[in-house]
HTML snippet that shows the backbone in 3Dmol.js (N, CA, C, O; Angstrom):
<script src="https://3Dmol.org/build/3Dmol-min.js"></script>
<div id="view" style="width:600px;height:400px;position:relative"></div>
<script>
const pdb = `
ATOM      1  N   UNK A   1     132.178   9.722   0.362  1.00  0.00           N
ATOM      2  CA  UNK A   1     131.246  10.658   0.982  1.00  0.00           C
ATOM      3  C   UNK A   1     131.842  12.063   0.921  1.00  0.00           C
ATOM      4  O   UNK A   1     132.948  12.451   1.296  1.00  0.00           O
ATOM      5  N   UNK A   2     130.845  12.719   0.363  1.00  0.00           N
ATOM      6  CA  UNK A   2     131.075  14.604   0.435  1.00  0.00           C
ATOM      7  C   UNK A   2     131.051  15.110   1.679  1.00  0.00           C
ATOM      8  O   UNK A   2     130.329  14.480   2.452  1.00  0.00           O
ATOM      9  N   UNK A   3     131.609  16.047   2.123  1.00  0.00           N
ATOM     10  CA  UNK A   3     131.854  16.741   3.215  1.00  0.00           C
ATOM     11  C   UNK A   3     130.446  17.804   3.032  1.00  0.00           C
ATOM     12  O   UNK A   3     130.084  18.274   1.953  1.00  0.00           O
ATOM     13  N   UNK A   4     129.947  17.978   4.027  1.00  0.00           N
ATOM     14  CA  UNK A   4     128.823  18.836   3.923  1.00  0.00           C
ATOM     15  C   UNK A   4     129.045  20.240   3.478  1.00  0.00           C
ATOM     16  O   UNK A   4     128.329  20.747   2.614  1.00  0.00           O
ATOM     17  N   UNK A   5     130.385  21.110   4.264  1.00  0.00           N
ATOM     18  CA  UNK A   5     130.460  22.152   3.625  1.00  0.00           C
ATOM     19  C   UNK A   5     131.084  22.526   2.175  1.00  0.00           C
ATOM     20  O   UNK A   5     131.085  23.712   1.847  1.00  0.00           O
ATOM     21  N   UNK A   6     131.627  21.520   1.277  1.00  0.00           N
ATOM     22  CA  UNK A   6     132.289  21.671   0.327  1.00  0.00           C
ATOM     23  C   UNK A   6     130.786  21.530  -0.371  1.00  0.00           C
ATOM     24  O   UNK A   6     131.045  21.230  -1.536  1.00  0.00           O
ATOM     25  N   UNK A   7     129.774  21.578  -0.271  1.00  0.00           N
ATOM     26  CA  UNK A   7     128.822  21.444  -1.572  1.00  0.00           C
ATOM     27  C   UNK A   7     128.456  23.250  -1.501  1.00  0.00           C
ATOM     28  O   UNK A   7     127.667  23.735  -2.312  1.00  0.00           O
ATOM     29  N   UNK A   8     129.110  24.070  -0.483  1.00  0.00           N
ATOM     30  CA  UNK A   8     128.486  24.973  -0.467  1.00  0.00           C
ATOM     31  C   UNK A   8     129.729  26.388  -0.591  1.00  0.00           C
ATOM     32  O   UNK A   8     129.552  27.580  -0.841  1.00  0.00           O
ATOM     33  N   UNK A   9     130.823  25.696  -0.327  1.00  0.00           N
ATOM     34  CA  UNK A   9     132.102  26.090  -0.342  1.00  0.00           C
ATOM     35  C   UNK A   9     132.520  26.785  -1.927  1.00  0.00           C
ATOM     36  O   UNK A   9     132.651  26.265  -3.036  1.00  0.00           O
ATOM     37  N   UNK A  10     132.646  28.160  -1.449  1.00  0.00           N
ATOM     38  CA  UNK A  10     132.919  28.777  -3.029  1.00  0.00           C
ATOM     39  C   UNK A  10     134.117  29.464  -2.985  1.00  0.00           C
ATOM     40  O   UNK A  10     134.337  30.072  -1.938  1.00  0.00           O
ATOM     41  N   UNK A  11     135.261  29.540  -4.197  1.00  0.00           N
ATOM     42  CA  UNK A  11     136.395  30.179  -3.846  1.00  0.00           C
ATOM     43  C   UNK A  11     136.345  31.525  -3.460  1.00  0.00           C
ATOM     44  O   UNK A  11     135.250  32.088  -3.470  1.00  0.00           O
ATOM     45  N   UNK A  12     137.280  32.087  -3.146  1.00  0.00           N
ATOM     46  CA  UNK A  12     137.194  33.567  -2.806  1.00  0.00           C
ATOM     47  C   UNK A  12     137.007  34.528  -3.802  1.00  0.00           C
ATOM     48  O   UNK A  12     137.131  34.020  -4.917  1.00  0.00           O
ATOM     49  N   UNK A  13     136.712  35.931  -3.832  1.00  0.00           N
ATOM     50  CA  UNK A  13     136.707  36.764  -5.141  1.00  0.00           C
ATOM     51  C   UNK A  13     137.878  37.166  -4.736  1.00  0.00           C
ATOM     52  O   UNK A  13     138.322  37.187  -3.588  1.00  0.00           O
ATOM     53  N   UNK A  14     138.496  37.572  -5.985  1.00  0.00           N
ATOM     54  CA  UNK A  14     139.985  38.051  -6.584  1.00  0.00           C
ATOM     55  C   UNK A  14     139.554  39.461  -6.488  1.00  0.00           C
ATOM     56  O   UNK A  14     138.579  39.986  -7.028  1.00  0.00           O
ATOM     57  N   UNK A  15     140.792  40.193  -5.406  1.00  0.00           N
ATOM     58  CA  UNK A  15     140.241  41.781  -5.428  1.00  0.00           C
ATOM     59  C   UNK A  15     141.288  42.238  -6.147  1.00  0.00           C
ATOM     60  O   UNK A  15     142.424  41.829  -6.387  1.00  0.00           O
ATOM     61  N   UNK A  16     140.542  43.328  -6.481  1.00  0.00           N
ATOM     62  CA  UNK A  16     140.745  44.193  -7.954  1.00  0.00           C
ATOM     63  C   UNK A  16     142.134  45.366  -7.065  1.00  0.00           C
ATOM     64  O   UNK A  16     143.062  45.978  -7.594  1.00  0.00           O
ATOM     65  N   UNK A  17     141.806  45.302  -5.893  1.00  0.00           N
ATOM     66  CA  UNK A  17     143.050  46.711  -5.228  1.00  0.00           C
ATOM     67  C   UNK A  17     144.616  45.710  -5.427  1.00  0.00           C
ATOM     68  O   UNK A  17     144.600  44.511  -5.706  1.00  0.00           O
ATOM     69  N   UNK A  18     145.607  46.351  -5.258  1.00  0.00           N
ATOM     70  CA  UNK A  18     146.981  46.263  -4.752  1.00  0.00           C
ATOM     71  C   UNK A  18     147.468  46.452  -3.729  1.00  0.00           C
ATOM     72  O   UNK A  18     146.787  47.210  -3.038  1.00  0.00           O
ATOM     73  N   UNK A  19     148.251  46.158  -3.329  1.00  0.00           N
ATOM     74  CA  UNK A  19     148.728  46.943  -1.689  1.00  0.00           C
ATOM     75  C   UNK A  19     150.067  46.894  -2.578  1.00  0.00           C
ATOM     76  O   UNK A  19     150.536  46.169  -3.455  1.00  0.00           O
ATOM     77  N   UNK A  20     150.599  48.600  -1.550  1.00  0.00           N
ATOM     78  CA  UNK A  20     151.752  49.277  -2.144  1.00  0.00           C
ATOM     79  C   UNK A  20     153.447  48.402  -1.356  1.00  0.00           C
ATOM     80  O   UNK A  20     154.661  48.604  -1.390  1.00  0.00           O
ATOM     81  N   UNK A  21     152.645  47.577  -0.836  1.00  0.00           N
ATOM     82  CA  UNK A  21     153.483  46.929   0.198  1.00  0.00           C
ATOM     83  C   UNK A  21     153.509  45.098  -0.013  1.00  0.00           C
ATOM     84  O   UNK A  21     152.420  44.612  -0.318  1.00  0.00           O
ATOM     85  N   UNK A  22     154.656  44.156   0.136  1.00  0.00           N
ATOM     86  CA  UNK A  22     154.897  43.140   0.596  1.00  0.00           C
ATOM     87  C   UNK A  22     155.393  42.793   1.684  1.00  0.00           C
ATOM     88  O   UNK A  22     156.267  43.402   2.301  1.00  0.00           O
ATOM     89  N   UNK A  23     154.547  41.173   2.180  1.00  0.00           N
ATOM     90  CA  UNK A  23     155.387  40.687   2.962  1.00  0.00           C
ATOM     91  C   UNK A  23     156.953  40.325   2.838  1.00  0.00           C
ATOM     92  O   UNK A  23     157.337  39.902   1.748  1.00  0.00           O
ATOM     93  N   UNK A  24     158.053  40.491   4.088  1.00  0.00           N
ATOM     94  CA  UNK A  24     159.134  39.937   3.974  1.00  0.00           C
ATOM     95  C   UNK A  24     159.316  39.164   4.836  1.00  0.00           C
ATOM     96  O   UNK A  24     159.686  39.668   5.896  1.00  0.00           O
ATOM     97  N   UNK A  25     159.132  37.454   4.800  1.00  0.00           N
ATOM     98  CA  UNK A  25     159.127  36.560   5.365  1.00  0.00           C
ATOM     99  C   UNK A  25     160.525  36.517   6.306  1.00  0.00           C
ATOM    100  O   UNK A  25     160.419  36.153   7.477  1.00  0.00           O
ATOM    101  N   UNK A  26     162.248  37.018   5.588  1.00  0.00           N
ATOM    102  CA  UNK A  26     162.854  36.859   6.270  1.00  0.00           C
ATOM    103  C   UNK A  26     163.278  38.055   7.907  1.00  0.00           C
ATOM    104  O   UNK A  26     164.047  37.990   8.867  1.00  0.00           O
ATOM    105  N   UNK A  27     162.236  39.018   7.391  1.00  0.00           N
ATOM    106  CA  UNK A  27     162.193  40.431   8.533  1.00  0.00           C
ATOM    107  C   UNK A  27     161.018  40.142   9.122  1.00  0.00           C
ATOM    108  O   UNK A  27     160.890  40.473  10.301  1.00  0.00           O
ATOM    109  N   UNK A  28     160.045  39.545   8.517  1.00  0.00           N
ATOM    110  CA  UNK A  28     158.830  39.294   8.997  1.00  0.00           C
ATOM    111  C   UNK A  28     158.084  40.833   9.433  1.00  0.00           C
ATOM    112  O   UNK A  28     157.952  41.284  10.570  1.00  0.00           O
ATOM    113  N   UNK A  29     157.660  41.452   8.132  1.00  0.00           N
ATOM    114  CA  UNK A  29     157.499  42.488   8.622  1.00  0.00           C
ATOM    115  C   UNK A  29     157.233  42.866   6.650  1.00  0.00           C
ATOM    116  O   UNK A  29     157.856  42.500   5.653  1.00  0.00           O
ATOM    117  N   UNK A  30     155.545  44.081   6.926  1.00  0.00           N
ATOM    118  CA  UNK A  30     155.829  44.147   5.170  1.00  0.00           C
ATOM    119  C   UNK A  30     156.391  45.355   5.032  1.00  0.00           C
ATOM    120  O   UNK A  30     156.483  46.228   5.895  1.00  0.00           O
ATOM    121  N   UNK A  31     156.787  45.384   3.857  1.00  0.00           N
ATOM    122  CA  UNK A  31     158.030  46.726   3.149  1.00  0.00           C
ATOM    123  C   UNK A  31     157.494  47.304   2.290  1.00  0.00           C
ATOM    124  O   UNK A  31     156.374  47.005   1.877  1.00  0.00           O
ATOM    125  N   UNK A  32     158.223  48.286   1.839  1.00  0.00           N
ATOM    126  CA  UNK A  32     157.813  48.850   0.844  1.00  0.00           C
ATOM    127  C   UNK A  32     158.420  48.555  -0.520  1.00  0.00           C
ATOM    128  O   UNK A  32     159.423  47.841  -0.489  1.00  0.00           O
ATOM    129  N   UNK A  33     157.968  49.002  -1.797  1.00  0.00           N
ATOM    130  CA  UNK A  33     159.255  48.272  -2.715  1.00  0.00           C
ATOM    131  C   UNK A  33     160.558  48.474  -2.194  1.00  0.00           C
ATOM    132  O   UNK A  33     161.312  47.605  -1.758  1.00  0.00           O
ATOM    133  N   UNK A  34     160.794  49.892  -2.288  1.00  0.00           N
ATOM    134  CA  UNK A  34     162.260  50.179  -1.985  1.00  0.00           C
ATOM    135  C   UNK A  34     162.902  49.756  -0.764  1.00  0.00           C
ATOM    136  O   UNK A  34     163.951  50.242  -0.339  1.00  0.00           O
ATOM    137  N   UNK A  35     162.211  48.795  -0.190  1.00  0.00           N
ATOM    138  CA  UNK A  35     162.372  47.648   1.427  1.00  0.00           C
ATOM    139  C   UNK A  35     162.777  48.551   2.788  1.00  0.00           C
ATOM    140  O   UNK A  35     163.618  48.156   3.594  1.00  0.00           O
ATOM    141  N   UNK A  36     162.023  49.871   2.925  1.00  0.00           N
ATOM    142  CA  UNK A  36     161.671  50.855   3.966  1.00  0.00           C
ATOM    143  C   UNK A  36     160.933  49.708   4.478  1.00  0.00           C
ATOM    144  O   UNK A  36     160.817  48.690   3.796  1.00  0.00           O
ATOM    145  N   UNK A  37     160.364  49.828   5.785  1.00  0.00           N
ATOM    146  CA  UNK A  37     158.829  48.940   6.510  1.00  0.00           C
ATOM    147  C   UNK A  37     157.599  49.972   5.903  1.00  0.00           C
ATOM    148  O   UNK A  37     157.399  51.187   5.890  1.00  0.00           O
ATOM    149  N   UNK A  38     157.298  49.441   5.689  1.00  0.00           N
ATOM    150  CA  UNK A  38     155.699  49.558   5.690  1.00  0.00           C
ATOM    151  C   UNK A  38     155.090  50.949   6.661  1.00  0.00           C
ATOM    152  O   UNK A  38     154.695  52.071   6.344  1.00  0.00           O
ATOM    153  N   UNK A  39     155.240  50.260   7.922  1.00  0.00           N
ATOM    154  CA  UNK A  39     155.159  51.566   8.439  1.00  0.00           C
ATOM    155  C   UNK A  39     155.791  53.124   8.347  1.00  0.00           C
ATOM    156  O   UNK A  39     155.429  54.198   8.827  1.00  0.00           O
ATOM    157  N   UNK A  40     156.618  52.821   7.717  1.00  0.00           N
ATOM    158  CA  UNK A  40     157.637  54.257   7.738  1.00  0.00           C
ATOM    159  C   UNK A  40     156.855  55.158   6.821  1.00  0.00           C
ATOM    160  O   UNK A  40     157.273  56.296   6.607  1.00  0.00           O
ATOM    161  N   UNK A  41     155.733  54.716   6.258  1.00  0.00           N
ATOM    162  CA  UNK A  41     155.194  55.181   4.851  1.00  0.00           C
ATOM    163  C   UNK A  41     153.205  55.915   5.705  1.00  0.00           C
ATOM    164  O   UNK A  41     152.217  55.348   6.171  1.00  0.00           O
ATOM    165  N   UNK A  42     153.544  57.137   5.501  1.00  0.00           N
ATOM    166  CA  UNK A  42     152.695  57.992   5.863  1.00  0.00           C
ATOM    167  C   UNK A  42     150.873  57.500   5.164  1.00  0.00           C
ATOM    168  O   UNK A  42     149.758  57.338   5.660  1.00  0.00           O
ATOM    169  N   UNK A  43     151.470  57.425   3.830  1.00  0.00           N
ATOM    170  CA  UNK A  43     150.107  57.203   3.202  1.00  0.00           C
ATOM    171  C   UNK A  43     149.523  56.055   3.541  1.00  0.00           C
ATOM    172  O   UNK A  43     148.330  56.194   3.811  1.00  0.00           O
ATOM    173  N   UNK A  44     150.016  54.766   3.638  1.00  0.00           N
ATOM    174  CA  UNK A  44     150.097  53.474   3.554  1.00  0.00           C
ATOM    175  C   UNK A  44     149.077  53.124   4.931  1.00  0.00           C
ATOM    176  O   UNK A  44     148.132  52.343   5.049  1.00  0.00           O
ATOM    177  N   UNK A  45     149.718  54.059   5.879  1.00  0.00           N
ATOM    178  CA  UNK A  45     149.176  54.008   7.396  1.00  0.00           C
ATOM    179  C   UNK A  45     147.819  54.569   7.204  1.00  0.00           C
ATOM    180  O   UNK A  45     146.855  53.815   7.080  1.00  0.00           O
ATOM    181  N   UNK A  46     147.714  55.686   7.177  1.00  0.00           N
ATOM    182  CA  UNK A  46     146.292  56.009   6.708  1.00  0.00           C
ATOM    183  C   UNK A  46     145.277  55.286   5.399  1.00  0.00           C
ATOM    184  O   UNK A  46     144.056  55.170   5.295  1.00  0.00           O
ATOM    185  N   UNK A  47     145.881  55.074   4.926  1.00  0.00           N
ATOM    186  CA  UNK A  47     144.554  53.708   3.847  1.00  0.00           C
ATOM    187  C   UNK A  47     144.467  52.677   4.569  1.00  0.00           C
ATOM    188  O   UNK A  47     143.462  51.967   4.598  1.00  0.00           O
ATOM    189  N   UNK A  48     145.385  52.497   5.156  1.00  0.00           N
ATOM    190  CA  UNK A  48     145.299  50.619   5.663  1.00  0.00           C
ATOM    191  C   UNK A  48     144.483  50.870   7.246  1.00  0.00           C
ATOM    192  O   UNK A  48     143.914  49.885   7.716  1.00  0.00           O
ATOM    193  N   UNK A  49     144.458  51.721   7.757  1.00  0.00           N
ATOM    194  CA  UNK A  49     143.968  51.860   9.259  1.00  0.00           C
ATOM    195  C   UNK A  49     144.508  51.087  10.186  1.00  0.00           C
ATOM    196  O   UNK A  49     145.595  50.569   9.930  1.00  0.00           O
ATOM    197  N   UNK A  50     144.039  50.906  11.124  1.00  0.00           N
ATOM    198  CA  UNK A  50     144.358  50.084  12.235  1.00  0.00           C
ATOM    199  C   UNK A  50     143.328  49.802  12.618  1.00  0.00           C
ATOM    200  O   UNK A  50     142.450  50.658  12.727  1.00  0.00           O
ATOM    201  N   UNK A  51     143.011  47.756  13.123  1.00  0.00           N
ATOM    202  CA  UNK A  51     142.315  47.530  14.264  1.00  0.00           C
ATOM    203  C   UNK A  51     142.234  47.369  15.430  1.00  0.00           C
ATOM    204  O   UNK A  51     143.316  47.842  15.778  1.00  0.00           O
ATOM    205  N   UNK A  52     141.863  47.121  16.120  1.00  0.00           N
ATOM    206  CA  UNK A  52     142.211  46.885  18.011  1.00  0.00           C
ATOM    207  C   UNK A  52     141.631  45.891  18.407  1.00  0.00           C
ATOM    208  O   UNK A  52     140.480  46.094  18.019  1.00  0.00           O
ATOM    209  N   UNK A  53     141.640  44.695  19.052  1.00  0.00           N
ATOM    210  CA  UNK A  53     140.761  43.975  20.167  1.00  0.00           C
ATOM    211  C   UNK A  53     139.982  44.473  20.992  1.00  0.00           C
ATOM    212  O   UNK A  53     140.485  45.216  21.834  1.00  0.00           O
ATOM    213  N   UNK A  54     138.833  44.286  21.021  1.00  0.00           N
ATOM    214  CA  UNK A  54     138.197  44.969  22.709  1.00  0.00           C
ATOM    215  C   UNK A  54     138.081  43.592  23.614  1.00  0.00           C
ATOM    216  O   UNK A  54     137.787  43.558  24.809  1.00  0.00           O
ATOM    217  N   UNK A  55     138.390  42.428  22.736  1.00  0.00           N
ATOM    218  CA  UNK A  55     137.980  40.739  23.841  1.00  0.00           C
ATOM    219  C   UNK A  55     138.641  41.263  25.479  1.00  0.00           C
ATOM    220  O   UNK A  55     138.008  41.375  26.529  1.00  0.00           O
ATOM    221  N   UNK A  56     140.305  41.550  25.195  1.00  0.00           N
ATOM    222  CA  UNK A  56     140.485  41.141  26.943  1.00  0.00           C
ATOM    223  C   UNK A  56     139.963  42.417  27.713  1.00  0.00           C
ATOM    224  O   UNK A  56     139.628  42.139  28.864  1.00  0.00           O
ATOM    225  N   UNK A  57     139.773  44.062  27.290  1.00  0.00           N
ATOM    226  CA  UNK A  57     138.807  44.934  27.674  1.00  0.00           C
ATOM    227  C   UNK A  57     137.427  44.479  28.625  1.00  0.00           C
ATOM    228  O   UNK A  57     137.094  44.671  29.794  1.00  0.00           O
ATOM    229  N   UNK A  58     136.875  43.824  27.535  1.00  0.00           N
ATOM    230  CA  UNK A  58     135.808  43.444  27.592  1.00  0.00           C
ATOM    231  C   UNK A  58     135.873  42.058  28.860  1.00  0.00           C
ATOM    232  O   UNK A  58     134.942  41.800  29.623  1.00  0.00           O
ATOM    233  N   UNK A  59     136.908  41.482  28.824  1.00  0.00           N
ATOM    234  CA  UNK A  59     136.374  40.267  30.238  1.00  0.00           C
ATOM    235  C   UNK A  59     137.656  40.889  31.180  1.00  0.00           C
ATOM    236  O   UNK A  59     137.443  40.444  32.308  1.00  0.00           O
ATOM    237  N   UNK A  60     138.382  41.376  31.200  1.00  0.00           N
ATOM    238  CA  UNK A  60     139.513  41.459  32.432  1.00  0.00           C
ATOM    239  C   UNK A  60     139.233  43.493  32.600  1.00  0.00           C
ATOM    240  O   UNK A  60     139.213  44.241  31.622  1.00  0.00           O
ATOM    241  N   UNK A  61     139.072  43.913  33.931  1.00  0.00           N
ATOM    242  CA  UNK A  61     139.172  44.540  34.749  1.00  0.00           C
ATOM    243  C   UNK A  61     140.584  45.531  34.115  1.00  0.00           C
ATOM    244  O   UNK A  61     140.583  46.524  33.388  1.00  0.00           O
ATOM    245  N   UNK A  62     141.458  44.937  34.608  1.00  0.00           N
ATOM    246  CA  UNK A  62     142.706  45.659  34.977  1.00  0.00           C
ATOM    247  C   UNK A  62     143.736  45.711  33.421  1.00  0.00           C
ATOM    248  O   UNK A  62     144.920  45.388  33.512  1.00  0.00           O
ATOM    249  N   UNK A  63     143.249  46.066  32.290  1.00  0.00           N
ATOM    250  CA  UNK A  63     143.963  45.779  30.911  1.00  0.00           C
ATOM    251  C   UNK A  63     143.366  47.217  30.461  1.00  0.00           C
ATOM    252  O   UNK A  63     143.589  47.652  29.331  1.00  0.00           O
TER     253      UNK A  63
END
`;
const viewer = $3Dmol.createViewer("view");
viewer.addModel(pdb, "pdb");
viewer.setStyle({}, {cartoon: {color: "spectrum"}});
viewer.zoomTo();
viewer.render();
</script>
């Protein structure tokens, strides 16, 4: 028996960008080539943005 969602299940598309950055599993934290963080890198911060949670905002008072 087929699983219902695998008849509908399609792989992901392969994106065409790069990121100027890797993960480093043993810093846990991504770098840059030259293994600066990620963050230390001005441009990097501004293309990539930042998101935020509003969930615990949104149900707790005092956060």
């Amino acid at each position: 028996m087929r699983p219902f969602a695998l008849s509908y299940a399609r792989p992901a598309a392969k994106s065409s960008t790069s990121t100027p950055y890797s993960y480093d599993a043993t810093r846990q934290l991504n770098v840059l080539p030259d293994g600066r963080p990620a963050t230390c890198s001005r441009a990097v911060m501004l293309a990539t943005g930042t998101t935020a949670s509003t969930a615990g905002s949104k149900t707790h008072f005092d956060d």
